[in-house]
C-alpha positions as CSV (number, residue, x, y, z in Angstrom):
1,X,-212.0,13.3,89.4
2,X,-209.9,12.3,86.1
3,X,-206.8,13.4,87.7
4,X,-204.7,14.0,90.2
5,X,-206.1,16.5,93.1
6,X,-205.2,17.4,96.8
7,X,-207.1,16.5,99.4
8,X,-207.4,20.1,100.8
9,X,-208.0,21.5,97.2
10,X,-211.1,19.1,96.9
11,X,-212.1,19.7,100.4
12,X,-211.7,23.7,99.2
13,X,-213.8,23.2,96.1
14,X,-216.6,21.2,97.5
15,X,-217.3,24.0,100.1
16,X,-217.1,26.3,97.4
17,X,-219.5,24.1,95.0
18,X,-222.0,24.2,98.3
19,X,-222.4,28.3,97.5
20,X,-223.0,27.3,94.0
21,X,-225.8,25.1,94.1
22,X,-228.2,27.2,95.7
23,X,-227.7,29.7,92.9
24,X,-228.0,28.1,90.5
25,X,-231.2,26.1,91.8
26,X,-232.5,29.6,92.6
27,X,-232.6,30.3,88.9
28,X,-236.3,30.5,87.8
29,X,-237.5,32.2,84.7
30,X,-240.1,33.6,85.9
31,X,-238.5,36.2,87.5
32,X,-237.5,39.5,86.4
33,X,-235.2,39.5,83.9
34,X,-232.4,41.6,85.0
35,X,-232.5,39.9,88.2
36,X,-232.0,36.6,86.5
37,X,-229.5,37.8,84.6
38,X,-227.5,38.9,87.6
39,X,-228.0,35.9,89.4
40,X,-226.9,34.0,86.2
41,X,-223.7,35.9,86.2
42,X,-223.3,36.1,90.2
43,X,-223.7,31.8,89.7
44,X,-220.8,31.4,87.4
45,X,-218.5,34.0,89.3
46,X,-219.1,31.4,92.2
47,X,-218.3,28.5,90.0
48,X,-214.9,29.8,88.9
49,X,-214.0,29.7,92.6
50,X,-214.8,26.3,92.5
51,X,-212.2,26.0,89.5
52,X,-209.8,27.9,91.2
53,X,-209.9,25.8,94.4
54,X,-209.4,22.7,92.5
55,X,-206.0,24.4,91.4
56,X,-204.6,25.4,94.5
57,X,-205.7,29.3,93.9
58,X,-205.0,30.9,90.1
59,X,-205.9,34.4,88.6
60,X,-207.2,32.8,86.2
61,X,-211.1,33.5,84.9
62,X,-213.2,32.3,82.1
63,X,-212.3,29.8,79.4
64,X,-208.3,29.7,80.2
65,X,-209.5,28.8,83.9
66,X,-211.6,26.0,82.5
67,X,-208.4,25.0,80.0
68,X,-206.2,24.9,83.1
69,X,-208.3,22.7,85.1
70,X,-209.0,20.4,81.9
71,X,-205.5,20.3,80.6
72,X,-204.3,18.9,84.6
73,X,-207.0,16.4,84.7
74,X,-209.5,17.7,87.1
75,X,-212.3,17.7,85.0
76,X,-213.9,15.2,81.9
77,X,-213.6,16.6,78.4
78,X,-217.6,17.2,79.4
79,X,-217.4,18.9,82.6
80,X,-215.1,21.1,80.7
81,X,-218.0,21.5,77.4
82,X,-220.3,22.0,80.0
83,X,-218.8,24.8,82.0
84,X,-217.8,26.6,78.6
85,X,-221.5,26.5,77.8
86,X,-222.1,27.9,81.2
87,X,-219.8,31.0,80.8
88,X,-221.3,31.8,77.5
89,X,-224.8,31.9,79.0
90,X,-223.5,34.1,81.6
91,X,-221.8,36.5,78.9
92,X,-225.1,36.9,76.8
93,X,-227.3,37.4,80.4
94,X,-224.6,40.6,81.0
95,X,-225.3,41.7,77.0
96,X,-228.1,45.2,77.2
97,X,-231.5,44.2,76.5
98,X,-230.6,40.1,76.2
99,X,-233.7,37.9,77.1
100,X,-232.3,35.0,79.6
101,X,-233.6,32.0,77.6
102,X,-234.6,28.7,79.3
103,X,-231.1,26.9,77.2
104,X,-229.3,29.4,79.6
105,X,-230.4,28.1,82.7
106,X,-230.2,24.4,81.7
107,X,-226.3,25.0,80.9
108,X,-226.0,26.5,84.2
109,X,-227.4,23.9,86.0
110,X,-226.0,21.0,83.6
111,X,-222.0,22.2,84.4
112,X,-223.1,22.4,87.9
113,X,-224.8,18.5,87.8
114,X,-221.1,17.3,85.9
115,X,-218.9,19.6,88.2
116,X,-220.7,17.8,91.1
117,X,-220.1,14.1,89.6
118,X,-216.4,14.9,88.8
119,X,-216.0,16.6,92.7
120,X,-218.1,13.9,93.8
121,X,-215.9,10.7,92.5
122,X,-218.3,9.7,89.7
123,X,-216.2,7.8,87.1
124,X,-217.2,5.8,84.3
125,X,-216.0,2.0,85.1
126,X,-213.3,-0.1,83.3
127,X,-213.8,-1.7,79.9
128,X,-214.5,-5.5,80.2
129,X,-211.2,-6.1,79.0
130,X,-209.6,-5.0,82.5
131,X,-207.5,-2.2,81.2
132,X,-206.6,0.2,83.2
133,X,-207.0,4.2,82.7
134,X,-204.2,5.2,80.5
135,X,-203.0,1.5,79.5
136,X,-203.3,0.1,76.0
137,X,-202.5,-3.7,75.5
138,X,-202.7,-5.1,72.0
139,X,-205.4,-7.0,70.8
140,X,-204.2,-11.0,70.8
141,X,-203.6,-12.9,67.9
142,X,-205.4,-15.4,66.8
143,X,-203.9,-18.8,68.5
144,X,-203.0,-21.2,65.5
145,X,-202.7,-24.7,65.5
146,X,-198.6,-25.6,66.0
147,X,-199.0,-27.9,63.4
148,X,-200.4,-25.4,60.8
149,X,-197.7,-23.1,58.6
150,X,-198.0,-19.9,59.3
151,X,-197.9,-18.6,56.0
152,X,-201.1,-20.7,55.0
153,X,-204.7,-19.2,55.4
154,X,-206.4,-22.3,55.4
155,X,-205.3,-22.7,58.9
156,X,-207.4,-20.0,59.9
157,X,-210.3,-20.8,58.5
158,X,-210.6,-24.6,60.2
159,X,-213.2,-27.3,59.2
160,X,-215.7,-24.4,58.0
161,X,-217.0,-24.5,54.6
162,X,-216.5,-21.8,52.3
163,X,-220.0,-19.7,51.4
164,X,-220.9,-18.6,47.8
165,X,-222.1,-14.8,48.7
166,X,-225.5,-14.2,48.1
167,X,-226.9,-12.2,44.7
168,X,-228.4,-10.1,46.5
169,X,-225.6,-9.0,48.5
170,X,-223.6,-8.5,45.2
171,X,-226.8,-6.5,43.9
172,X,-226.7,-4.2,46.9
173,X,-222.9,-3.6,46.7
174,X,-222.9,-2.5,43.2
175,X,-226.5,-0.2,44.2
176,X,-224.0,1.1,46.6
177,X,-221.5,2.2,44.3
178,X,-223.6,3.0,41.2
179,X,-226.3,4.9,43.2
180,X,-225.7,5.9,46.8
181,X,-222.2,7.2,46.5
182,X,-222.7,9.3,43.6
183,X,-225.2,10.9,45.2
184,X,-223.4,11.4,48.4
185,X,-220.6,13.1,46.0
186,X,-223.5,15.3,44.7
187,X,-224.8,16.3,47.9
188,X,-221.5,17.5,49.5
189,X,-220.1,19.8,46.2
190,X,-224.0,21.2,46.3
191,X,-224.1,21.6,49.7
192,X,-220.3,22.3,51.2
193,X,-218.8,23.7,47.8
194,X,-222.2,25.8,46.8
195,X,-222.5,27.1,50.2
196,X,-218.5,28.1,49.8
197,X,-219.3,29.9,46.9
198,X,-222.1,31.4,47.6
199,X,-220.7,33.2,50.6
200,X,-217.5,34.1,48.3
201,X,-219.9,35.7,46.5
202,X,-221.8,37.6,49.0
203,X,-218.5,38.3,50.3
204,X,-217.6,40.2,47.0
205,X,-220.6,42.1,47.0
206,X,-220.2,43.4,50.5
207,X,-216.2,44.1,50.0
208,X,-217.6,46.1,46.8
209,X,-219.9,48.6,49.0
210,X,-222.9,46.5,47.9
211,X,-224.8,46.2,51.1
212,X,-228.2,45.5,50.1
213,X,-227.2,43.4,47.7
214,X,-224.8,41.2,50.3
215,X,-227.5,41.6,53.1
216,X,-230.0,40.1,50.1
217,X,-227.3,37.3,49.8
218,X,-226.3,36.2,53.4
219,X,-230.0,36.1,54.1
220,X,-230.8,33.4,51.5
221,X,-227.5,31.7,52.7
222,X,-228.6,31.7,56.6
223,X,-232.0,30.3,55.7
224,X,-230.1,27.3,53.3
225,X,-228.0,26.5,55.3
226,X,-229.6,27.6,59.2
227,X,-226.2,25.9,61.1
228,X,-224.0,28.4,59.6
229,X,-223.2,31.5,61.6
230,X,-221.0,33.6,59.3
231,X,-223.3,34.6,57.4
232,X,-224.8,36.1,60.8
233,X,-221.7,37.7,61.6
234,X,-222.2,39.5,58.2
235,X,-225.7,40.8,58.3
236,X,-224.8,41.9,61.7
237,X,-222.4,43.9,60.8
238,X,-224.4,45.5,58.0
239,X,-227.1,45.8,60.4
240,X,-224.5,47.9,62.5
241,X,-222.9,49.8,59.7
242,X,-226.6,51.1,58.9
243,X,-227.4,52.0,63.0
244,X,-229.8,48.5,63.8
245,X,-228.4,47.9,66.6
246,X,-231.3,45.7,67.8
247,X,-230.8,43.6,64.5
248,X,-226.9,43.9,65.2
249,X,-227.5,42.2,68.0
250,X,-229.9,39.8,67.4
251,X,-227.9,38.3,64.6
252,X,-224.9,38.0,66.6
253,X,-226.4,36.5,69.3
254,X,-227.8,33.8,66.7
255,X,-224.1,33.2,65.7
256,X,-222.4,32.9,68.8
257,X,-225.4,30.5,69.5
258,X,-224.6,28.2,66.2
259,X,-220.5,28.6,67.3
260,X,-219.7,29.6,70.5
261,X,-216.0,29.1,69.2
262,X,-216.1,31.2,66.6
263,X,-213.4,34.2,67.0
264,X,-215.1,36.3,64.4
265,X,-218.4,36.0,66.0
266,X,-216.7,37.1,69.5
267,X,-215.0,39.8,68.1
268,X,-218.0,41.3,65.9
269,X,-219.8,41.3,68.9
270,X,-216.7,43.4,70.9
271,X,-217.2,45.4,67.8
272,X,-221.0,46.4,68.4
273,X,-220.3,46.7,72.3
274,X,-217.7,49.4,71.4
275,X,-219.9,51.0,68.7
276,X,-222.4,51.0,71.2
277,X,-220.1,52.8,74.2
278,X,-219.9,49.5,76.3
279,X,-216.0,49.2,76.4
280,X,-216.0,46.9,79.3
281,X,-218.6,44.4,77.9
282,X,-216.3,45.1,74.1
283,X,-213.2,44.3,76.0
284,X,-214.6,40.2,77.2
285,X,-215.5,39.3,73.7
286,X,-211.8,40.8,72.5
287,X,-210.3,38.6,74.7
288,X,-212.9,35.9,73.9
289,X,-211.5,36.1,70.2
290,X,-208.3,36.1,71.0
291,X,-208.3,32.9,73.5
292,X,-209.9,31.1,70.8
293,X,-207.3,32.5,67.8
294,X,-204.7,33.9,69.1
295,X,-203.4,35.2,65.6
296,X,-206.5,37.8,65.5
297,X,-204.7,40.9,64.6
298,X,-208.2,42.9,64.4
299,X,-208.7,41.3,68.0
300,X,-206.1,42.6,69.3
301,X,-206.0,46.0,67.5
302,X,-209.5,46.5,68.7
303,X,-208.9,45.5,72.4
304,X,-206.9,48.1,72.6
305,X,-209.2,50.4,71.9
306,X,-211.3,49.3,74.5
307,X,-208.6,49.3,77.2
308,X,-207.9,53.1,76.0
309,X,-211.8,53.4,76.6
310,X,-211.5,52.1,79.8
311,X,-208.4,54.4,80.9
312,X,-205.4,51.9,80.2
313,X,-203.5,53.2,78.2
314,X,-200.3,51.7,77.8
315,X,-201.7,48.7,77.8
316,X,-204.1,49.3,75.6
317,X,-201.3,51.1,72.8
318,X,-199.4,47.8,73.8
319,X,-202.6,46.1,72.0
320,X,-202.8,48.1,69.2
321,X,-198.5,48.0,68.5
322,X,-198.6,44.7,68.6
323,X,-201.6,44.4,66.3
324,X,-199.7,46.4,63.6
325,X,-201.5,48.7,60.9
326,X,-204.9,48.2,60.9
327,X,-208.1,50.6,61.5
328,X,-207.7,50.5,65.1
329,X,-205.0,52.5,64.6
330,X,-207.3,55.3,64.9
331,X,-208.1,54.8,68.2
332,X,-205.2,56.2,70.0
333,X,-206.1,59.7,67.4
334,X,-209.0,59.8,67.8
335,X,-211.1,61.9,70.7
336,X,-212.9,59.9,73.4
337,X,-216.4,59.8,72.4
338,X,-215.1,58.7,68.8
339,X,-215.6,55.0,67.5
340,X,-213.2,52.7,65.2
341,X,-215.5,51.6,62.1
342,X,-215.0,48.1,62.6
343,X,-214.1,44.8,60.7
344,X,-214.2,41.6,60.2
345,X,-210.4,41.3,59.6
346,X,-208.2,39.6,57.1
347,X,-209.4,36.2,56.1
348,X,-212.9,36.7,57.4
């Protein structure tokens, strides 16, 4: 363990990690997909009981239990990656008509293997200098001569010879200047302030009612630049807008996958879930937006239409108050089987 931890909370957890390990080792692709989807999802209910035991007991769940336990300093800064990569795997396997892929298993099992090593004692030994965890000592000075003046830089230099530097060296200094970093320069405005204008410009089109013409766009951007995910988020939402809910999905499932922290991607996916009449499912990725920006007015706006899906209404007019104006607004007007349009939100 990195921290601090109980003896009865790490006796508490092991037993608990003991129920996890056959679940997650029971996870084989070639079985049905619902089933493994189930299992996937019965495997990291398991694993937060693990969590919680480590804390003494929390109500707790998700990615604020994993904060918890990380910010006391039960777990490594990987355990912790590792276990967030877990829940999202678990939270796609629940998602209608999602494929389990074979990534979904190996983040199951690879926050199980670094749960086990952190439960288990593993710890990555000292530096060489013999500092301890959580000390800093200052590199020493160089020791100089007492007979040398401190303020003379000769004396550090001793009996050794002074070295003309090489003309090659100078050539490939100057190559370095003339050549490599003006291309570096070129490469980021083409590729970092391109790709920001470009999507301004999609933007504009879609934010105009253009939507062939913005779908047109974000498509060439996603295939430049394939580690982007807004632009997903986008034709998703067009893909929505125009009733493909299988490309709706797809697409979102393709940015969540390229940034599992992004709030916009959670919260366009609550979006289709609600569109979809899956305020339950809508209702995790509203609160998955809103742990990871907790400023998300549409978030919470929209939240709260799920919760007055689901039958809780004061919380869920709560939500949408504290939201402010917004098109959620019509949620708590509008008839049951009615839907909010949607959004990406200010500054989206």
């Amino acid at each position: 363990m990195t921290g601090p931890v109980t003896a009865p909370n790490r006796r508490a957890a092991l037993g608990a990690l003991d129920r996890v390990r056959p679940l997650v080792s029971g996870l084989q692709r070639n079985r049905p997909n619902e089933e493994l989807g189930a299992e996937l999802g019965a495997a990291w209910s398991a694993t937060e009981v693990v969590l919680r035991a480590l804390l003494g007991g929390s109500t707790l769940a998700g990615q604020a239990l994993v904060r918890e336990v990380r910010e006391r300093e039960l777990l490594t800064l990987e355990a912790a990656h590792a276990l967030v990569d877990f829940r999202a795997a678990a939270d796609r396997a629940e998602l209608p008509g999602y494929s389990v892929a074979a990534a979904d298993v190996s983040a199951a099992r690879a926050a199980v293997d670094q749960l086990s090593a952190a439960l288990d004692g593993v710890t990555v030994p000292p530096p060489a200098t013999g500092s301890g965890p959580g000390q800093s000592y200052p590199t020493p000075l160089p020791h100089l001569p007492a007979s040398a003046p401190v303020d003379d830089p000769s004396s550090l230099i001793g009996s050794t010879p002074r070295r003309a530097i090489p003309a090659s060296v100078i050539v490939a200094i100057l190559a370095l200047f003339l050549v490599v970093l003006p291309l570096g320069a070129w490469w980021l405005v083409t590729n970092r302030v391109g790709g920001k204008r470009s999507m301004d410009a999609a933007t504009q089109l879609y934010v105009q009612g253009q939507r062939d013409q913005a779908r047109l766009a974000f498509a060439e951007i996603a295939r430049k630049r394939p580690e982007m995910a807004l632009p997903h988020v986008y034709l998703a939402r067009i893909a929505r807008e125009q009733n493909d809910i299988t490309v709706a999905q797809q697409e979102l499932q393709n940015a969540i996958r390229l940034d599992p922290e992004s709030s916009i991607a959670q919260r366009e996916m609550g979006n289709l879930m609600l569109a979809t009449g899956n305020p339950e499912l809508a209702r995790r990725f509203y609160m998955r937006a809103i742990e990871l920006d907790p400023a998300d007015r549409a978030a919470q706006g929209y939240l709260g239409c799920a919760l007055l899906r689901l039958g809780q209404f004061e919380l869920g007019r709560r939500f949408i108050d504290r939201a402010g104006p917004g098109d959620w607004t019509v949620c708590t007007a509008a008839p049951a089987g009615a839907q909010p349009a949607g959004g990406l939100g200010p500054g989206a």
